[in-house]
C-alpha positions as CSV (number, residue, x, y, z in Angstrom):
1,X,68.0,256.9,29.5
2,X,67.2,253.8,31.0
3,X,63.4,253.9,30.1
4,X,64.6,254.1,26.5
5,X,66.6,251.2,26.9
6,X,63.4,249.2,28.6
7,X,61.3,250.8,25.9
8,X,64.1,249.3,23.2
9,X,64.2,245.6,24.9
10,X,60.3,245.7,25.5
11,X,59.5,246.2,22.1
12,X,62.2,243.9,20.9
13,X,60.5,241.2,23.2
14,X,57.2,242.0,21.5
15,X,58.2,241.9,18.2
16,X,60.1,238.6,18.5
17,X,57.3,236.9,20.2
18,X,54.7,238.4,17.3
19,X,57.6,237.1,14.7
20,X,57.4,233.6,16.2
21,X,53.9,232.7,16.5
22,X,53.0,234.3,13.1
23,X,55.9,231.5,12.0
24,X,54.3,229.0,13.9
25,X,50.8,229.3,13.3
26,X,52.0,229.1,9.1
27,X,53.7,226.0,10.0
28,X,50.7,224.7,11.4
29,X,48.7,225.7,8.8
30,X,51.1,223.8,6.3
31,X,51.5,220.8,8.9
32,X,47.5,220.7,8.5
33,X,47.4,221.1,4.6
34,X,50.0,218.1,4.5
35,X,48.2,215.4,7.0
36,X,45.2,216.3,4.5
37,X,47.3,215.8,0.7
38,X,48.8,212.6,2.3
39,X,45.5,211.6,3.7
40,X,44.3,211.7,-0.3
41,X,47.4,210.4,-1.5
42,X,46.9,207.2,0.5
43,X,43.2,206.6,-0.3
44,X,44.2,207.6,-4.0
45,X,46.8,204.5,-3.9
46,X,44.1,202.2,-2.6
47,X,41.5,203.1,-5.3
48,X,43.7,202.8,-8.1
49,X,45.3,199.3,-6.9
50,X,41.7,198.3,-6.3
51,X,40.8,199.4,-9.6
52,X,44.0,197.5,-11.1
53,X,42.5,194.3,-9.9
54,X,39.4,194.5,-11.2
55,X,41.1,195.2,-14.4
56,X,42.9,192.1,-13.9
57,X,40.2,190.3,-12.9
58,X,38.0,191.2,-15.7
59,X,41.2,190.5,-18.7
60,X,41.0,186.5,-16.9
61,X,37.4,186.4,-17.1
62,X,37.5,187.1,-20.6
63,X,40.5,185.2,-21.6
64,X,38.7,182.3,-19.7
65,X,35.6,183.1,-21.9
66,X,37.6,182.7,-24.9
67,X,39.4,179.5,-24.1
68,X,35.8,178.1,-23.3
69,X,34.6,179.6,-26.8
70,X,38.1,177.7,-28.6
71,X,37.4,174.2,-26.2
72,X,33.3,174.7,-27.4
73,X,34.1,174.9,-31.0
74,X,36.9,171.8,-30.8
75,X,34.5,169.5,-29.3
């Protein structure tokens, strides 16, 4: 009787301990895949606000090549 109780709170021990590594080895996995989308994310941001001032950059060189076309023909 009592090895079937050992037997019961052996296997009970095992298949907890199974449960919560399986649990924590997804979470790492997801913790990973995270740090990595972020990681994109935040390089993502930096390309497009570098690409949003070289769009601005470019619209004041060519309104500055316009107002020098408008002062050229004035003169």
């Amino acid at each position: 009787m009592i090895g079937i109780v050992l037997t019961l709170i052996n296997t009970f021990f095992f298949v907890s301990t199974w449960y919560f590594l399986g649990r924590s080895s997804i979470y790492n996995k997801l913790l990973k895949d995270y740090h990595d989308i972020l990681r994109i994310a935040i390089e993502q941001e930096k390309l497009l606000k570098k690409a949003i001032e070289i769009c601005i950059a470019k619209d004041g060189m060519e309104t500055a090549k316009e107002k020098e076309k408008e002062n050229g023909e004035q003169d």
